[in-house]
N, C-alpha and C positions, 0 to 999 in steps of 0.2 A: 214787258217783252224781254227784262233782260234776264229775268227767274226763268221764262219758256225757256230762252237759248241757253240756260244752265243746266236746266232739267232734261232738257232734247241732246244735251252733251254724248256723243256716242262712251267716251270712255264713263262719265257719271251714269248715265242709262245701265252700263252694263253692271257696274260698282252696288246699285239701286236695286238692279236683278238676282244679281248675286247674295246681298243681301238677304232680300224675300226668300228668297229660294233656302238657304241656312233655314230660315227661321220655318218655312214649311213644311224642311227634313224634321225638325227636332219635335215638331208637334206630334209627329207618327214615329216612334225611333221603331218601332216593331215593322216596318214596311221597308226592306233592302232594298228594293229600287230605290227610293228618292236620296239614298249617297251617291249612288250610281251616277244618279243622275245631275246631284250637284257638283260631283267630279266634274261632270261630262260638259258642264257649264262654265269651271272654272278653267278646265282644260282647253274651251273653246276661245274663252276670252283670251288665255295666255297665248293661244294660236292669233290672234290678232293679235296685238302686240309684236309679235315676229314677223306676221304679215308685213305691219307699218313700215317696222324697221328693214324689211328686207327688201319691200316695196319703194323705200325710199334710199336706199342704196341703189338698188334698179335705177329709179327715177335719175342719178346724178351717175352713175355710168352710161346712160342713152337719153342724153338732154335730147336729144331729135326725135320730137314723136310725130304719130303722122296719122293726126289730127284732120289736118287739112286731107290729106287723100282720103280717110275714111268719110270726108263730106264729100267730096264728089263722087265717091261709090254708092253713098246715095242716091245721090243721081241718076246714075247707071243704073240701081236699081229699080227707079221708078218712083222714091219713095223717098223724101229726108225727114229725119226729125223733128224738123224745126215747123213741117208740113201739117205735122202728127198734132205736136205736143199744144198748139194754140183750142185745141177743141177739148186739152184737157187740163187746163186750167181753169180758175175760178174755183168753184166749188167741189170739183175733183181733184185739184192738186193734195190736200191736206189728207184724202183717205190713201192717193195713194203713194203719197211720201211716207204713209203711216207703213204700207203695206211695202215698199222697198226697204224700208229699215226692221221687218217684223221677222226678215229673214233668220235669225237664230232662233227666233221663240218656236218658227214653223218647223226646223231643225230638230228640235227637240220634241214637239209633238209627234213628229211624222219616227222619230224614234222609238216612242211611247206605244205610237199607233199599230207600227210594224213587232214590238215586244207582246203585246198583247193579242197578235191574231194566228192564224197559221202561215203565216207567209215564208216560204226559204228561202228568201232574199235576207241580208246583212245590209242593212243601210248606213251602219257602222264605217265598212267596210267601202262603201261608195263615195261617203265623207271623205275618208281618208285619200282615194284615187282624185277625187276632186283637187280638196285643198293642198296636195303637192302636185302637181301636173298644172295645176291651174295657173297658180304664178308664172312655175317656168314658159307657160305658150307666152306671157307677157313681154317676155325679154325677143319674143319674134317680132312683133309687131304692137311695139310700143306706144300707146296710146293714153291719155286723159278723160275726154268725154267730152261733150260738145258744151257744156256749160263752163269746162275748165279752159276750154281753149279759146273761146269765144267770149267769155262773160256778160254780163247782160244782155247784150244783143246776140246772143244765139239764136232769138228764138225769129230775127229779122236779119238775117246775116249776110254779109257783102261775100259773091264767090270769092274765097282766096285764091290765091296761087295752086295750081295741082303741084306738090312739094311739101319734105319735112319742115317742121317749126319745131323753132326754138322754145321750148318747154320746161319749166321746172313743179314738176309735178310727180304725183304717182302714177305707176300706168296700171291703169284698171278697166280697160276699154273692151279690149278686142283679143276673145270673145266672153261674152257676157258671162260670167258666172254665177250672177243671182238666176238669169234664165235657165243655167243649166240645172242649177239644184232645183229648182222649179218643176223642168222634165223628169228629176231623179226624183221626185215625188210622185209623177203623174206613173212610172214604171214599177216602182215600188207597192203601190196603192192595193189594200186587199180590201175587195165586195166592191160593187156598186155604189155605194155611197161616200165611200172614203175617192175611189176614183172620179166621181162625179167633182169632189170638193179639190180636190187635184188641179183637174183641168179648171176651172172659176180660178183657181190660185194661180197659175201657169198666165192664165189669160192677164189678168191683172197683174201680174210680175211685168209679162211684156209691155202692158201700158204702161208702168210706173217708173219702169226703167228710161223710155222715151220721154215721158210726162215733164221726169225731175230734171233733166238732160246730163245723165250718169250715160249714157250709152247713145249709140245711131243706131239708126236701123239696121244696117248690114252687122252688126256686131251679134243679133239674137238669132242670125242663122247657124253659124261656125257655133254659138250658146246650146241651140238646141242641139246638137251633133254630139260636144262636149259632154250635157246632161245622156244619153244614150249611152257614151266611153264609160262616163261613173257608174252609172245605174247597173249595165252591163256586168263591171265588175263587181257590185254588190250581189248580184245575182249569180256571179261567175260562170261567166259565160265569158269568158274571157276573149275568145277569136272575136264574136258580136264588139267586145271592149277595143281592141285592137283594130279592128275595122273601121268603127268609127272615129277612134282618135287618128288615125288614120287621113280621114275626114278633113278631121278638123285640122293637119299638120300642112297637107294641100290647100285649105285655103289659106294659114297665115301664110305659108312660102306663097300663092300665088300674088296676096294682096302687098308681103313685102318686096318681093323679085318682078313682078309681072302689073303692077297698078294700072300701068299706062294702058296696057292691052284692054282689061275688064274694064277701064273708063272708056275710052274708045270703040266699042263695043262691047254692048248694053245687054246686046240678046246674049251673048255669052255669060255674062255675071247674073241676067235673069233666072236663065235658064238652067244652072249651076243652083243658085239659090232653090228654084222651083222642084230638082231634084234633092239637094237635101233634104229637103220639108219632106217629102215622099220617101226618103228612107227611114225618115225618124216616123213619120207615121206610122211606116210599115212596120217598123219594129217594135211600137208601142202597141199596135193592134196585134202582132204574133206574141208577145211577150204578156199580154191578156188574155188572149185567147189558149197559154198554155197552163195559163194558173188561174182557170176560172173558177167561180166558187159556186157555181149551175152546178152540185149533185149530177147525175141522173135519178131519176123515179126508182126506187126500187119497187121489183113485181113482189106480189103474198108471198108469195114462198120464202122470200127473203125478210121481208116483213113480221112472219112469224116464226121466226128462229128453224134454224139447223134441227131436223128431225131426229126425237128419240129413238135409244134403238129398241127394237121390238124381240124380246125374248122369243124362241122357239118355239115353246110350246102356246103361246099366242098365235102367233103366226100361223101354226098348223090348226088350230082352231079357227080360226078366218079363212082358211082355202078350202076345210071344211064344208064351213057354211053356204 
């Protein structure tokens, strides 16, 4: 057990990654992607690292997280974690702790994915709007996860207090960012079968992120609105971008300034939820339906090329006849 918990080490994982990854560019040096792309891994990891670091300056500039409100918006919503996550343990927990942790590898596939097709999205470039915007929504609505706030018994938890707690942690809650990259995969996604594997990934993101208890439930609506802001921008569509972080800036103010209201009425916070979901739809299904990859049928005419031209004296011999 104590080789797993060395081997499972996020910084040793990535160390391990990193590794493999050298030794894979050097077996092909004639193929320029894969520097590219161990750049693109090493660059990733050093962005963590900054993360931690700035994540845990965060953490000790706003000890008060609020933990406890985001379990009673639960509530409100109909829905808590702790509801969820019993149906997905046992013999689910382990694929999908595999698959909350797999998030960089999918990172780097889905940029492999989008390099090699025709897509005019930049997922480069969605990365990017993500992981700086993303922290900062943290410092709104400062949060841990329900397994950090609670520990072991999260998963059977005495109502708290509606009130901030005293926390010394990172804030990585609200809103969810592994679901939002999740959605910037499902937006990104070119053909049919890359989006099919999308949404399977999407779906399972949101389990795993409840499962492991890194997140609440209300945390992966304000995620999936986020995932739309970045994708958005990879796509540039900038107003769509803007609109949606938009979104997402109304629910941290509502959830930091306004708790007491969306606890106290239920249908409001529902209902609110029930329309996000419907905008991200909406704009996953218009944002597919503008880069479909359905041809239309070309007619013969088109099928057999652009007609020769017919010299004159041909020609007068045919009208001839």
């Amino acid at each position: 057990m104590h080789v797993v918990a060395i081997l499972t080490n996020p910084g040793i994982l990535g160390i391990l990654i990193l590794f493999l990854a050298v030794l894979w560019m050097l077996r092909d040096q004639s193929d320029k992607t894969r520097p590219l792309l161990v750049f693109a891994l090493g660059l990733n990891l050093f962005y963590g690292f900054l993360l931690t670091v700035f994540l845990g300056r965060e953490g000790s500039l706003f000890p008060l997280k609020y933990d406890q409100v985001l379990f009673h918006l639960d509530e409100s919503l109909g829905v808590r974690a702790a509801d969820i996550a019993p149906f997905l343990q046992g013999q689910w927990r382990f694929p999908l702790w595999v698959i909350y942790q797999s998030m960089v590898p999918m990172m780097i596939c889905w940029f492999l994915v989008i390099r090699y097709s025709n897509h005019r999205g930049s997922i480069v470039l969605a990365y990017v709007a993500a992981l700086v915007a993303g922290p900062l929504t943290y410092t709104i609505v400062p949060a841990c996860g329900p397994i950090y706030a609670f520990g072991a018994r999260w998963l059977q938890p005495v109502s708290p207090p509606i009130a901030t707690m005293q926390l010394a942690g990172l804030p990585n809650a609200f809103p969810s960012l592994h679901v939002a990259t999740a959605l910037v995969f499902v937006l990104l996604a070119p053909g049919r079968l890359w989006r099919t594997v999308s949404l399977v990934f999407l779906a399972a993101t949101c389990m795993a992120t409840v499962a492991t208890g890194e997140h609440y439930v209300i945390d992966l609506i304000p995620g999936l609105a986020f995932g739309v802001f970045a994708g958005s921008i990879g796509l540039k569509s900038y107003r769509w971008g803007m609109i949606f972080l938009g979104i997402v800036c109304c629910w941290s103010a509502a959830v930091r300034f306004g708790f007491l209201f969306l606890i106290r009425h239920p249908i409001v916070t529902r209902s609110s939820a029930a329309l996000t979901v419907s905008l991200v739809v909406f704009r996953v299904w218009k944002v597919w339906s503008e880069n479909s990859d359905l041809a239309p049928t070309p007619d013969i005419a088109q099928e057999a090329g652009p007609a020769l031209p017919v010299s004159p004296e041909i020609e007068l011999r045919q009208n001839n006849c």
